[in-house]
DRENFI-842927 format. One record per residue (C-alpha): chain; x, y, z. Coordinates in steps of 0.001 Angstrom, whole numbers, plus 500000, padded with zeros to 6 digits. Layout:
<nodes>
+-----+--------+--------+--------+
: mol :      u :      v :      w :
+-----+--------+--------+--------+
:   A :      X :      Y :      Z :
...
+-----+--------+--------+--------+
</nodes>
This chain:
<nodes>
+-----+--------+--------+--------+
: mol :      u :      v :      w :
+-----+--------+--------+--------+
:   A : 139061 : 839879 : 748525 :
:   A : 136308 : 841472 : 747042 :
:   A : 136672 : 845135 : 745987 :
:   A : 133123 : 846558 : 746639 :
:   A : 131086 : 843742 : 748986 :
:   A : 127278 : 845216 : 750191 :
:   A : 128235 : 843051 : 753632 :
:   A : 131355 : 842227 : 755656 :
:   A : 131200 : 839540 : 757455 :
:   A : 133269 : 839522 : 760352 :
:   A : 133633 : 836485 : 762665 :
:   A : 135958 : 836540 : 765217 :
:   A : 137605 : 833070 : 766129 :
:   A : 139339 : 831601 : 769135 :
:   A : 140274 : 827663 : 769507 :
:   A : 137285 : 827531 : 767507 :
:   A : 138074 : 824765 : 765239 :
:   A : 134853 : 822163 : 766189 :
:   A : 132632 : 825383 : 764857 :
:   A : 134033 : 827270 : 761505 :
:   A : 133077 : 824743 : 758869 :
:   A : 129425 : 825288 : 760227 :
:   A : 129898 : 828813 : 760821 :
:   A : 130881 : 828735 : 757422 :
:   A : 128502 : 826755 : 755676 :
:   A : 125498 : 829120 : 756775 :
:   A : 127082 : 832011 : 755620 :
:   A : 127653 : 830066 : 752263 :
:   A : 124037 : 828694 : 752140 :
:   A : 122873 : 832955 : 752441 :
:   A : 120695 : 833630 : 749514 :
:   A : 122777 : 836759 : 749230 :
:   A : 125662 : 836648 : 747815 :
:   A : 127379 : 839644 : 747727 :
:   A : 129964 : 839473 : 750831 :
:   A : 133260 : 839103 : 751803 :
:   A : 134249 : 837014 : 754578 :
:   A : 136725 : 838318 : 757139 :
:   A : 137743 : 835362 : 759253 :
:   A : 139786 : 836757 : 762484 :
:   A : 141996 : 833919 : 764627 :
:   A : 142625 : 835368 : 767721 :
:   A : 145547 : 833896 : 769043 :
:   A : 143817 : 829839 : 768674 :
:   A : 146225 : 827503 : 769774 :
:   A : 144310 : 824192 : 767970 :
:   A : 144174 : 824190 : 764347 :
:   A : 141942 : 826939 : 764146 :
:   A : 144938 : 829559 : 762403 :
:   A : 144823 : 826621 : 759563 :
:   A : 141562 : 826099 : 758638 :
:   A : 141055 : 830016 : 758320 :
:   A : 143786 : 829793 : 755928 :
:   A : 142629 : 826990 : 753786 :
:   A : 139318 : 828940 : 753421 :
:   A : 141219 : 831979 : 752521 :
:   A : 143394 : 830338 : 749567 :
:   A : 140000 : 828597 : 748388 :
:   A : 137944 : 831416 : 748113 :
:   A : 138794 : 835219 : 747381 :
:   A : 136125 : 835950 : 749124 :
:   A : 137528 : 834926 : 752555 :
:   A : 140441 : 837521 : 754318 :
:   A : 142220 : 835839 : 756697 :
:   A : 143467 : 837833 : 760273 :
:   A : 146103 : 836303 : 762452 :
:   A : 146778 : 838201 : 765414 :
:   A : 147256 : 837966 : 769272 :
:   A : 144822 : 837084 : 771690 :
:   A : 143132 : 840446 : 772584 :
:   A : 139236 : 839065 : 773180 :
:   A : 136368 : 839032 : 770558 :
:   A : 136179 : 842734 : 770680 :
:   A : 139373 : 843270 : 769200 :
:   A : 138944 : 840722 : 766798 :
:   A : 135967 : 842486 : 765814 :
:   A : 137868 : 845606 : 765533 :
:   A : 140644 : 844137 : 763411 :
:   A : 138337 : 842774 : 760717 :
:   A : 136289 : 846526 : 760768 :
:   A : 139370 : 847764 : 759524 :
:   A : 140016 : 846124 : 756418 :
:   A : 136212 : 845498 : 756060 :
:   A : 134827 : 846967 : 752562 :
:   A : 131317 : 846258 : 752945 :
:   A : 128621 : 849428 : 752985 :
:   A : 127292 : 847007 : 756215 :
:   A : 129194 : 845056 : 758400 :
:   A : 127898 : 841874 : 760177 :
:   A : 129419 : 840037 : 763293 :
:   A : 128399 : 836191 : 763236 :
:   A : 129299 : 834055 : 766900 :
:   A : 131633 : 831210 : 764644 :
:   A : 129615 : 828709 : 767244 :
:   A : 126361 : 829870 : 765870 :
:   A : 124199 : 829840 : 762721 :
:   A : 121669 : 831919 : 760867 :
:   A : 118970 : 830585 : 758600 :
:   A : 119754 : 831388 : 754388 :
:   A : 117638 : 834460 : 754344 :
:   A : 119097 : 836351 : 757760 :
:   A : 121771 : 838686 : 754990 :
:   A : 119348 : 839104 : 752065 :
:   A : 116603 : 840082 : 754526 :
:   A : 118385 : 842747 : 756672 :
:   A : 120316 : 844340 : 753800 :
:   A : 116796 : 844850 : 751233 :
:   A : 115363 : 846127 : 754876 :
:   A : 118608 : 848274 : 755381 :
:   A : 118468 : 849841 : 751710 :
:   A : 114942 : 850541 : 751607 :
:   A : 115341 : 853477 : 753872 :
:   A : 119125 : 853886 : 753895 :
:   A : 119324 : 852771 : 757696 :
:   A : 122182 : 853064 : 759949 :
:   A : 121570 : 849344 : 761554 :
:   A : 119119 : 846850 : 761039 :
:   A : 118119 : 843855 : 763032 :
:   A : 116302 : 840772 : 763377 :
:   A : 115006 : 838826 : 766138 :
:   A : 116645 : 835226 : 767646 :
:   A : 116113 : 831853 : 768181 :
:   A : 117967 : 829906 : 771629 :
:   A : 119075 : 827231 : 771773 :
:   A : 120900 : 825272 : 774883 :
:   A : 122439 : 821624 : 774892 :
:   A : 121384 : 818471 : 776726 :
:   A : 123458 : 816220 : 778742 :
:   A : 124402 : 814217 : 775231 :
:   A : 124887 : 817578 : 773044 :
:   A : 121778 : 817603 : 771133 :
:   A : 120153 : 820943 : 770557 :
:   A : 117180 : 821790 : 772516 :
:   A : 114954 : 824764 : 771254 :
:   A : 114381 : 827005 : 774592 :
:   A : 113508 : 830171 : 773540 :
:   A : 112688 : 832493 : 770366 :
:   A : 112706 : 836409 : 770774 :
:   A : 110461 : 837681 : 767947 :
:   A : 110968 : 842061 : 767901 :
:   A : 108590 : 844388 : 766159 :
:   A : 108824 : 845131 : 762679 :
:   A : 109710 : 849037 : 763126 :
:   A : 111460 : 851617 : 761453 :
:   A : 112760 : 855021 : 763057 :
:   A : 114035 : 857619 : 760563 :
:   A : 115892 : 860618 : 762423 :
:   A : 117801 : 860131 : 765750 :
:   A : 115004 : 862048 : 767541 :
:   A : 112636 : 858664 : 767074 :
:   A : 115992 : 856171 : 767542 :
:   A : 116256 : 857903 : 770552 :
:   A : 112893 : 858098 : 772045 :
:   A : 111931 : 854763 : 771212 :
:   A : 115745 : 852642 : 771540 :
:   A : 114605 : 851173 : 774729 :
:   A : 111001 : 850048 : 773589 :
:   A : 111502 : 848243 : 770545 :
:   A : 113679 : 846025 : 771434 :
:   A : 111791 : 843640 : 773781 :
:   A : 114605 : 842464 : 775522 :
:   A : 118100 : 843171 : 776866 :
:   A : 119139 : 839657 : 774524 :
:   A : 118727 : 841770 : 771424 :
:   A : 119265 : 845028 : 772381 :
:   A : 123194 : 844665 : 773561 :
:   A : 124168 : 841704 : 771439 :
:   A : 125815 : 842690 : 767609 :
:   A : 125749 : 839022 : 766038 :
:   A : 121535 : 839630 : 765027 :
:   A : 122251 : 843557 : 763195 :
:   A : 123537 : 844990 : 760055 :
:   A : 125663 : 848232 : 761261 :
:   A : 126558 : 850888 : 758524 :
:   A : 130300 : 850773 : 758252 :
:   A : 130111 : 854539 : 757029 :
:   A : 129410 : 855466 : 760566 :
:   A : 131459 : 853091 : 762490 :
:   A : 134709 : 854568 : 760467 :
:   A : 133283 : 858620 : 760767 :
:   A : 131968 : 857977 : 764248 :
:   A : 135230 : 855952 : 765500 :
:   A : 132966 : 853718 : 767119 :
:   A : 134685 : 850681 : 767856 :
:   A : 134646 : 847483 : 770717 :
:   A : 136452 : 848359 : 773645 :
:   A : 139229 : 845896 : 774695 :
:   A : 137497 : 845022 : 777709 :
:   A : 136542 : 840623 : 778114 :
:   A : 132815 : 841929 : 779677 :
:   A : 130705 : 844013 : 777743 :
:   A : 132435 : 845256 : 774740 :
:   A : 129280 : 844172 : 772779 :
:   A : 126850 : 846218 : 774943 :
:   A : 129203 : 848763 : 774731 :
:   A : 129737 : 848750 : 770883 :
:   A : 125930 : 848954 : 770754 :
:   A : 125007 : 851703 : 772807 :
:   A : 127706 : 854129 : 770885 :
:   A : 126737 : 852682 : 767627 :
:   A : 122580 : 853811 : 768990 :
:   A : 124577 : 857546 : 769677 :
:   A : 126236 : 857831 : 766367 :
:   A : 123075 : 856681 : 764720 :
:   A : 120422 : 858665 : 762486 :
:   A : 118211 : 855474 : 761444 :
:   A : 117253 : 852208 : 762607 :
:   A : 114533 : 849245 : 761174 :
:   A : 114206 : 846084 : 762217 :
:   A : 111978 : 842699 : 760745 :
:   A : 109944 : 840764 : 762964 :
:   A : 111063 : 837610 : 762097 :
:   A : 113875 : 835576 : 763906 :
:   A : 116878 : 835024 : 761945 :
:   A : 119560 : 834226 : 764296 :
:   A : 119970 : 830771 : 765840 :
:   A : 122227 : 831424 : 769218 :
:   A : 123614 : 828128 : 770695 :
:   A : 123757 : 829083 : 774878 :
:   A : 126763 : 828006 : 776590 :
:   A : 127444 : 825713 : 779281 :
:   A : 126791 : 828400 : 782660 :
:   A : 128656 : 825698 : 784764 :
:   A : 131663 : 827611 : 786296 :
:   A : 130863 : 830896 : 784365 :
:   A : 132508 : 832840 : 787104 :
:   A : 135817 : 831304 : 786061 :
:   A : 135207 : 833302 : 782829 :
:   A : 135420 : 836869 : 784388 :
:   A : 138257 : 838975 : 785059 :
:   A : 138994 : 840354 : 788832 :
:   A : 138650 : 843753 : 787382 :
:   A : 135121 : 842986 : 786372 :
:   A : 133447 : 845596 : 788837 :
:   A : 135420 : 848348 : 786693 :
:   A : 133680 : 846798 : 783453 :
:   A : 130223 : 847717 : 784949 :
:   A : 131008 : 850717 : 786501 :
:   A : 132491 : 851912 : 783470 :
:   A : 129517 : 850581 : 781239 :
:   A : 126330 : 851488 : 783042 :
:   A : 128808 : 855556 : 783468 :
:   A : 128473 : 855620 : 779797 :
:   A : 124861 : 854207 : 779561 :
:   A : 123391 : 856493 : 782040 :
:   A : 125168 : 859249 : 780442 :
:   A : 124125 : 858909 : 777242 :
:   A : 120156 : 858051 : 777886 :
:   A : 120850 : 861396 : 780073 :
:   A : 122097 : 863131 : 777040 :
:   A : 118622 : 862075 : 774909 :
:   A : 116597 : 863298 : 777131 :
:   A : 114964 : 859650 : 778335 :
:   A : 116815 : 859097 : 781827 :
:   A : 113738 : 858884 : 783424 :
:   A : 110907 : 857142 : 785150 :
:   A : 110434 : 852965 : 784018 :
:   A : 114083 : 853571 : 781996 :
:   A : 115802 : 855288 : 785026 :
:   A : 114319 : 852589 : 787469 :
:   A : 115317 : 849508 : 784715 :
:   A : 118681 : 850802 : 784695 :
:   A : 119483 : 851738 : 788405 :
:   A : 117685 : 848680 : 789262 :
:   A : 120200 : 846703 : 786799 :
:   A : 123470 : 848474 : 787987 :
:   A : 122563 : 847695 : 791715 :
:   A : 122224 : 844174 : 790917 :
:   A : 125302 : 843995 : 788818 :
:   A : 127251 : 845304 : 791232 :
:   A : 126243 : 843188 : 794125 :
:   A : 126547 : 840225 : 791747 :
:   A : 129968 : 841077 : 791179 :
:   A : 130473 : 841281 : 794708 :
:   A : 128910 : 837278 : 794989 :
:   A : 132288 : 836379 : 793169 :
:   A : 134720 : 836902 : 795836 :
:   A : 134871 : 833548 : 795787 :
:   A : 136023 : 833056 : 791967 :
:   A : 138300 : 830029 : 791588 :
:   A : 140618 : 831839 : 789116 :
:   A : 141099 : 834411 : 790947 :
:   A : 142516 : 832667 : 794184 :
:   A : 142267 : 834955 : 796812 :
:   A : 142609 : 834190 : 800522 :
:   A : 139740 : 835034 : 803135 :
:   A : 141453 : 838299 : 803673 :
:   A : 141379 : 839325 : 800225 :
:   A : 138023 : 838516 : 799769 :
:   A : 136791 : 840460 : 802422 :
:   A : 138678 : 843517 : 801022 :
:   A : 137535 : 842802 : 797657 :
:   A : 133950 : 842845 : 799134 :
:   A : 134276 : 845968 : 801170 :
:   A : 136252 : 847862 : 798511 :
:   A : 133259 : 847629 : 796103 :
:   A : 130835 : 849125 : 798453 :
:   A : 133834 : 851723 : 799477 :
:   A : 133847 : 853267 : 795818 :
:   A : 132992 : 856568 : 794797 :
:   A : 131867 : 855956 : 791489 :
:   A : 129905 : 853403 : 792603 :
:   A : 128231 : 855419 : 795662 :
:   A : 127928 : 858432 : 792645 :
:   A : 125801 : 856253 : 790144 :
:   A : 123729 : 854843 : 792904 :
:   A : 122989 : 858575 : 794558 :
:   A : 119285 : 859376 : 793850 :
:   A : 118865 : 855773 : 792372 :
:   A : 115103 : 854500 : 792047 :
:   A : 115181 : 851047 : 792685 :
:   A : 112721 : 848108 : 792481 :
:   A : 111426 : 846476 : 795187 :
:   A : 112501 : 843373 : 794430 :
:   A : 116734 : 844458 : 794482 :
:   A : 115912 : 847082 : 797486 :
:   A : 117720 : 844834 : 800151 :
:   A : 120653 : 844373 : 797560 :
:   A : 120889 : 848139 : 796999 :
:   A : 120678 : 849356 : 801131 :
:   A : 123653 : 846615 : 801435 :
:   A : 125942 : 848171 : 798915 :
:   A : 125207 : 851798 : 799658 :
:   A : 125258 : 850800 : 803398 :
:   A : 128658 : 849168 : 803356 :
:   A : 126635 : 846470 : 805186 :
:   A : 129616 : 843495 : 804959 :
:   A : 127868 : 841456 : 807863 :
:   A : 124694 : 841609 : 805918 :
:   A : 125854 : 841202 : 802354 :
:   A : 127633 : 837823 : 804215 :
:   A : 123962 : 836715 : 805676 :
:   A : 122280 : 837014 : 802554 :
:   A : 125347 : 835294 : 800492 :
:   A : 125077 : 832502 : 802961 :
:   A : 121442 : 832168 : 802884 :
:   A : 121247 : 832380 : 798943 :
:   A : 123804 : 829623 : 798598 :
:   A : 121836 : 827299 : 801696 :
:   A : 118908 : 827629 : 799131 :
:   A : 120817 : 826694 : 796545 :
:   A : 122145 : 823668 : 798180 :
:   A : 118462 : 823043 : 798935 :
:   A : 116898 : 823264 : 796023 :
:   A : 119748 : 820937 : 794423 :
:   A : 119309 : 818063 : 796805 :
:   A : 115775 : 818355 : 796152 :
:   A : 116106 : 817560 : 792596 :
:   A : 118512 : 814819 : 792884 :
:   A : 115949 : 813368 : 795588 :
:   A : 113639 : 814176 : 793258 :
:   A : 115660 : 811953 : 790466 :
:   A : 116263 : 808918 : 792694 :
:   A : 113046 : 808590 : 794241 :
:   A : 112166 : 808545 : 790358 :
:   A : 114534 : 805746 : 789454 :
:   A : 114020 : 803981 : 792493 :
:   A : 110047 : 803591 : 791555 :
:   A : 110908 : 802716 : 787921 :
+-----+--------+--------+--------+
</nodes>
């Protein structure tokens, strides 16, 4: 372990073991070199535990975490606390970054003393044979706020979208104010990273970013990403867009496009959570489901956060239905939305034999 690193690097791992040897390899091929390496295994059960050690005993660089299964977030929390670093970083292990991503962020983050620093990213998704297919890159502006007055003011407009703004794996936080600030990932498997950001934003005095994208994010499979949440999901997002909306309150920027972006997006997340009564891992009968549905549109907080909510057109009919307890309607709509669905797929795969067919 290194006694006095400028970055931590903290990558939290679980059955990872296809994915650290390149994880690793771009943080060795970083033109700075001044890091320690805090690999995390999160309860693995492949061979993950072992490769984290090899790289540990090879390198004094590299601490090695073993701990239970608790989710990414509390990996993430682990390594912050044995973390020397003055900046902490928190690489996806299935990602990479290009060699100048570290070097970059830090001569950006000590140029000004900033709290966090950022760059922008580069998506990528994977065709039906695994290859890498570029899809999108998310270039920010090159900015630089100095006093939490301008973080504040401006914390929604610089970052172009919601891709950068919640994720951590594309910033350099100071760990000065994550340990002073106690501002750590909640526990929860849904949001912890929005979460972590939006305190992190609150404890903050300074913030600079580069307009070049650093960050290459590999998107996952969305096949079956239901399976993924946990029932108590609608208590994630309750309890996420409660703190949001409190804290834009407490700036002072709760208010017109913001307020509407953000009611708007807690509507929909809610009646999105709602469209999962059907989750496979959850296995609940008919009964339950319809229970699960109503007792969403039944709750308080829910009803609370949505009082004096200015919604977009576009999500009105979603937002009467929850604050309506409409159950026969939310039904129509889910069954129309998924006889689109079923629509639009058989016209693709018409589409794809009429294609073969003429070849």
């Amino acid at each position: 372990m290194q006694k006095n690193p400028k970055i931590s690097v903290i990558v939290p791992i679980y059955n990872a073991e296809k994915f650290i040897d390149c994880c690793m390899k771009s943080i060795y091929a970083q033109t700075f070199t001044d890091y320690e390496i805090i690999l995390v295994n999160d309860g693995s059960n492949d061979n993950s535990a072992e490769i984290c050690r090899g790289y540990a005993e090879k390198d004094s660089r590299v601490t090695f975490i073993n701990k239970e299964n608790g989710g990414a977030g509390s990996a993430r929390n682990a390594g912050i606390e044995v973390a020397n670093g003055d900046y902490l970083a928190f690489p996806d292990v299935d990602d990479w970054f290009e060699p100048e991503m570290y070097k970059e962020l830090y001569d950006i983050a000590i140029s000004g003393n900033y709290d966090m620093v950022f760059s922008g990213a580069n998506y990528y998704s994977k065709d039906k044979n695994g290859n890498l297919q570029h899809t999108n890159s998310v270039n920010c502006k090159k900015i630089s706020f100095s006093n939490a007055e301008e973080c504040r003011k401006n914390v929604m407009t610089f970052f172009p979208t919601s891709t950068i703004f919640d994720v951590p794996w594309n910033k350099l936080y100071k760990r000065s104010v994550a340990i002073e600030k106690n501002v750590r990932f909640s526990d929860t498997r849904r949001c912890q990273d929005a979460m972590f950001n939006i305190d992190f934003y609150d404890a903050s005095y300074s913030v600079a970013g580069t307009d070049k994208a650093y960050y290459n994010y590999i998107e996952n499979d969305t096949s079956g990403f239901q399976r993924k949440f946990p029932k108590n999901y609608i208590d994630i997002n309750v309890a996420y867009f409660g703190k949001l909306i409190s804290i834009l309150s407490s700036w002072g920027i709760y208010e017109c496009d913001i307020k509407r972006h953000y009611d708007t997006s807690f509507a929909l997340a809610v009646y999105e959570t709602m469209c999962m009564f059907k989750n496979p891992v959850w296995n609940m009968n008919k009964q339950e489901q319809k229970e699960y549905i109503i007792g969403i549109m039944k709750r308080k907080d829910i009803k609370e956060l949505l009082r004096n909510a200015d919604i977009r057109e576009d999500a009105k009919e979603q937002y009467r239905i929850i604050t309506d307890g409409d159950y026969k309607a939310f039904m129509r709509r889910y069954r129309l939305e998924k006889s689109k669905d079923k629509i639009r797929s058989n016209s693709i795969l018409i589409g794809i034999y009429r294609k073969l067919k003429g070849n």
